[in-house]
Legacy VTK file of the C-alpha trace (Angstrom):
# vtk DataFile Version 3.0
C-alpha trace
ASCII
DATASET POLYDATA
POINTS 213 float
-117.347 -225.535 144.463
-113.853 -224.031 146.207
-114.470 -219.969 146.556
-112.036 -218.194 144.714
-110.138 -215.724 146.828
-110.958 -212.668 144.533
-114.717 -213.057 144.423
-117.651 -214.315 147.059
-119.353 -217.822 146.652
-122.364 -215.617 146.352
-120.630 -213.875 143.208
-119.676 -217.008 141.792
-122.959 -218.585 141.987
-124.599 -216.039 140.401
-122.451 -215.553 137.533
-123.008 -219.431 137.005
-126.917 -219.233 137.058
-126.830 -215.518 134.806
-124.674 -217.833 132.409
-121.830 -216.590 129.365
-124.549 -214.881 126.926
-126.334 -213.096 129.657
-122.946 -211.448 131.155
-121.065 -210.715 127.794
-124.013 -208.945 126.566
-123.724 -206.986 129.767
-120.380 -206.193 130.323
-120.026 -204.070 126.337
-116.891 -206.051 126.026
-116.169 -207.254 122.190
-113.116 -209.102 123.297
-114.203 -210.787 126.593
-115.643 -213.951 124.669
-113.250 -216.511 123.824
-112.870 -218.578 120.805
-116.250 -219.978 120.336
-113.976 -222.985 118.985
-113.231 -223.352 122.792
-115.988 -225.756 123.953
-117.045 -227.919 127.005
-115.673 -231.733 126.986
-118.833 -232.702 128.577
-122.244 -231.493 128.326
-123.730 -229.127 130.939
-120.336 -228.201 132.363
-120.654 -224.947 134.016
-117.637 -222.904 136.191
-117.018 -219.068 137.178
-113.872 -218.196 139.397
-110.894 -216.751 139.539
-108.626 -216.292 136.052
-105.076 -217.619 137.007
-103.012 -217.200 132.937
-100.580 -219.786 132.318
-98.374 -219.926 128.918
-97.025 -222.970 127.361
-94.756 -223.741 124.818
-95.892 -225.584 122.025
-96.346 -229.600 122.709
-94.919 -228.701 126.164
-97.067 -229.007 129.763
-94.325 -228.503 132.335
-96.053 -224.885 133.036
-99.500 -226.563 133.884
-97.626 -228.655 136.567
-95.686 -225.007 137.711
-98.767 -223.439 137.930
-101.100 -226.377 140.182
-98.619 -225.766 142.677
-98.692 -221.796 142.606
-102.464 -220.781 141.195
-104.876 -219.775 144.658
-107.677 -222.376 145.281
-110.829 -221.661 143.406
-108.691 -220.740 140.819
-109.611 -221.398 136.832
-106.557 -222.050 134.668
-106.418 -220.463 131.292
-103.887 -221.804 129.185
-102.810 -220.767 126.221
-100.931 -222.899 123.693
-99.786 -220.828 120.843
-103.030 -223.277 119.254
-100.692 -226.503 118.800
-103.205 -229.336 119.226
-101.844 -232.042 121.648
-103.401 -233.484 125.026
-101.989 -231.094 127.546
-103.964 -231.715 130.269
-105.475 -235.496 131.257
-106.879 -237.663 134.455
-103.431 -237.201 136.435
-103.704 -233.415 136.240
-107.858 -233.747 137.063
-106.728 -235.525 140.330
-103.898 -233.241 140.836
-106.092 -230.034 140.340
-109.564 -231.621 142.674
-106.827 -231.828 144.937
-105.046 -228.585 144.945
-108.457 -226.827 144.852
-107.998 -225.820 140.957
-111.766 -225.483 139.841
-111.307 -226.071 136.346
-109.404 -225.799 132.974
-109.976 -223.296 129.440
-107.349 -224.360 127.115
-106.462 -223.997 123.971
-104.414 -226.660 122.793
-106.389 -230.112 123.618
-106.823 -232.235 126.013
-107.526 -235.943 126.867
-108.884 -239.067 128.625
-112.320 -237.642 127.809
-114.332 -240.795 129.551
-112.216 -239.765 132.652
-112.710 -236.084 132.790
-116.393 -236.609 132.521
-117.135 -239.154 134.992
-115.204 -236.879 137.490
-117.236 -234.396 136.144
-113.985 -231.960 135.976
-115.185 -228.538 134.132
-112.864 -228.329 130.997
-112.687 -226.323 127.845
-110.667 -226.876 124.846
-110.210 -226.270 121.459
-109.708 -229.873 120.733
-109.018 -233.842 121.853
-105.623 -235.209 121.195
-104.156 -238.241 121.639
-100.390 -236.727 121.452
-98.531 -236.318 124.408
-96.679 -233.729 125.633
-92.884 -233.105 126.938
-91.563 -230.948 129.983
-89.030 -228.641 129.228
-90.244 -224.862 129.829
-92.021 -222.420 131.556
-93.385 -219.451 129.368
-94.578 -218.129 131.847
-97.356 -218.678 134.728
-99.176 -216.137 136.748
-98.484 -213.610 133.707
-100.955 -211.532 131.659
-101.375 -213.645 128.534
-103.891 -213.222 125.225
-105.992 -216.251 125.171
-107.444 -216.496 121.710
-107.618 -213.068 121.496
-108.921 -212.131 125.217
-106.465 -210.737 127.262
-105.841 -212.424 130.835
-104.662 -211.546 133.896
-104.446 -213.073 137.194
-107.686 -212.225 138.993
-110.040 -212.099 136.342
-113.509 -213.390 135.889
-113.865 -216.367 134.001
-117.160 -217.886 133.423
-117.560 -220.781 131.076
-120.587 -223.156 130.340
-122.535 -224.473 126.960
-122.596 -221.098 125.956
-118.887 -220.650 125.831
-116.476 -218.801 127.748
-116.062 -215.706 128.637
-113.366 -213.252 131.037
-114.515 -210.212 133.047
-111.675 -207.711 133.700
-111.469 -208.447 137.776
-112.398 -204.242 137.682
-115.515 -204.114 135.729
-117.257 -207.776 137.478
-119.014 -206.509 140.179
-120.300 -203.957 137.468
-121.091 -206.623 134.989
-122.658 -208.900 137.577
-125.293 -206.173 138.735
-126.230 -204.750 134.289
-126.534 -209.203 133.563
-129.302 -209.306 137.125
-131.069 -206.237 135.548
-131.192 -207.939 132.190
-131.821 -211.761 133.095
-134.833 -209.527 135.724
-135.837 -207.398 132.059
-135.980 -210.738 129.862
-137.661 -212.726 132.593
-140.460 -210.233 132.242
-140.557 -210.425 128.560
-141.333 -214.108 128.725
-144.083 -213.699 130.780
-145.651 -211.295 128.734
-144.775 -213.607 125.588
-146.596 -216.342 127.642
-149.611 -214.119 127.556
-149.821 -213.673 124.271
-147.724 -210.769 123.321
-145.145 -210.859 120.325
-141.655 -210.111 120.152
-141.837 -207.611 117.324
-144.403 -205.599 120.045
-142.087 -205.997 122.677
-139.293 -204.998 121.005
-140.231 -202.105 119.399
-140.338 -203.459 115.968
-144.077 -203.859 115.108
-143.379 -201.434 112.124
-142.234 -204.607 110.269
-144.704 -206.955 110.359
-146.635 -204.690 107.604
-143.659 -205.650 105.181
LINES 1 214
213 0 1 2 3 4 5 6 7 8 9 10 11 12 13 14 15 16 17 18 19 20 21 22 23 24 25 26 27 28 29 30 31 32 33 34 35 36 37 38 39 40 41 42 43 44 45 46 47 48 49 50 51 52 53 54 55 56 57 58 59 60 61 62 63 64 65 66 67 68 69 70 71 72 73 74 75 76 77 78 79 80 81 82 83 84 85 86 87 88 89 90 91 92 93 94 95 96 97 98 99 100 101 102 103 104 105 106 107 108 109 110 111 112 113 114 115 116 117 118 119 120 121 122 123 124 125 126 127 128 129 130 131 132 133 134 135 136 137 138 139 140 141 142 143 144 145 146 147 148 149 150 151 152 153 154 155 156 157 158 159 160 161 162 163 164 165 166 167 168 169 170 171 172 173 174 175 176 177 178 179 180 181 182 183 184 185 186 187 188 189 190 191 192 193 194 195 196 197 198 199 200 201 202 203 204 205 206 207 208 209 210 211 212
């Protein structure tokens, strides 16, 4: 996996094993989970790095090509669409990103050659799969805060996605929401074990009041 230039390999790695539910529960933010429409093309597809927003028009890639050339290796494009479904992204721009040191696509507008970006084993998430192409004629914008479903975006920001769904850490609060999703995943790993032993969740979670109901 290429390091993003914002955040360690150690920081990445650990926001991939704590996972999407884990952190959004910890970092209090309503808005930093995506679309849950937004899913993985292939299952077990896991990323975290660096948020680099890209805008297109609708039906129109040309800022996906703008932005391979400008967006810092370890980078993770989020592009948003305006939701019109057509197959912005494909195997030419999986080669084109492995090689630029892009480490992965969230999209909402569709994407394609599906048996491709799975044997290459690409991390992508999209709304949808479409066929349609797309034509080159504008640049929204690339680089630029954007709203992605919802979620604002800026360059720099954590983005974590897996089977979970996606989510994006203001680049301000991650080191903050990496250290609150250790102390939880360290809280619930010692709830299992006691559930192991025998104990019940209405026990552990303070609830035992309403198993007399």
């Amino acid at each position: 996996m290429s390091v993003s230039a914002r955040f360690s390999a150690e920081a990445l790695e650990l926001a991939r094993k704590l996972g999407t539910s884990t952190l959004f529960e910890a970092s209090g933010l309503p808005t930093s989970a995506v679309d849950p429409a937004v899913r993985p093309v292939w299952a077990g597809a896991s990323v975290a790095g660096s948020a680099y927003p890209v805008e297109c028009a609708p039906g129109d890639n040309l800022a996906i090509h703008v932005a391979m050339e400008k967006a810092p290796r370890g980078s993770i494009l989020v592009v948003a669409t305006g939701g019109f479904v057509a197959g912005y992204w494909g195997e030419v721009l999986t080669v084109a990103a492995e090689a630029s040191g892009v480490a992965g696509l969230v999209i909402d507008g569709g994407v394609r050659d599906i048996a491709a970006l799975t044997a290459r084993r690409f991390p992508v998430f999209t709304r949808r799969i479409s066929v349609r192409g797309t034509i080159k004629a504008s640049v929204p914008s690339a680089g630029q805060p954007i709203s992605f479903t919802g979620t604002p975006v800026a360059t720099g920001d954590l983005v974590v996605a897996d089977d979970d769904g996606v989510i994006v850490i203001p680049a301000a609060q991650a080191e903050a929401t990496l250290a609150k999703g250790q102390a939880r995943a360290d809280k619930e790993a010692i709830m299992m074990q006691q559930l192991s032993e025998g104990r019940s969740t209405l026990e552990l979670l303070s609830l035992a009041q309403w198993s007399q109901r």
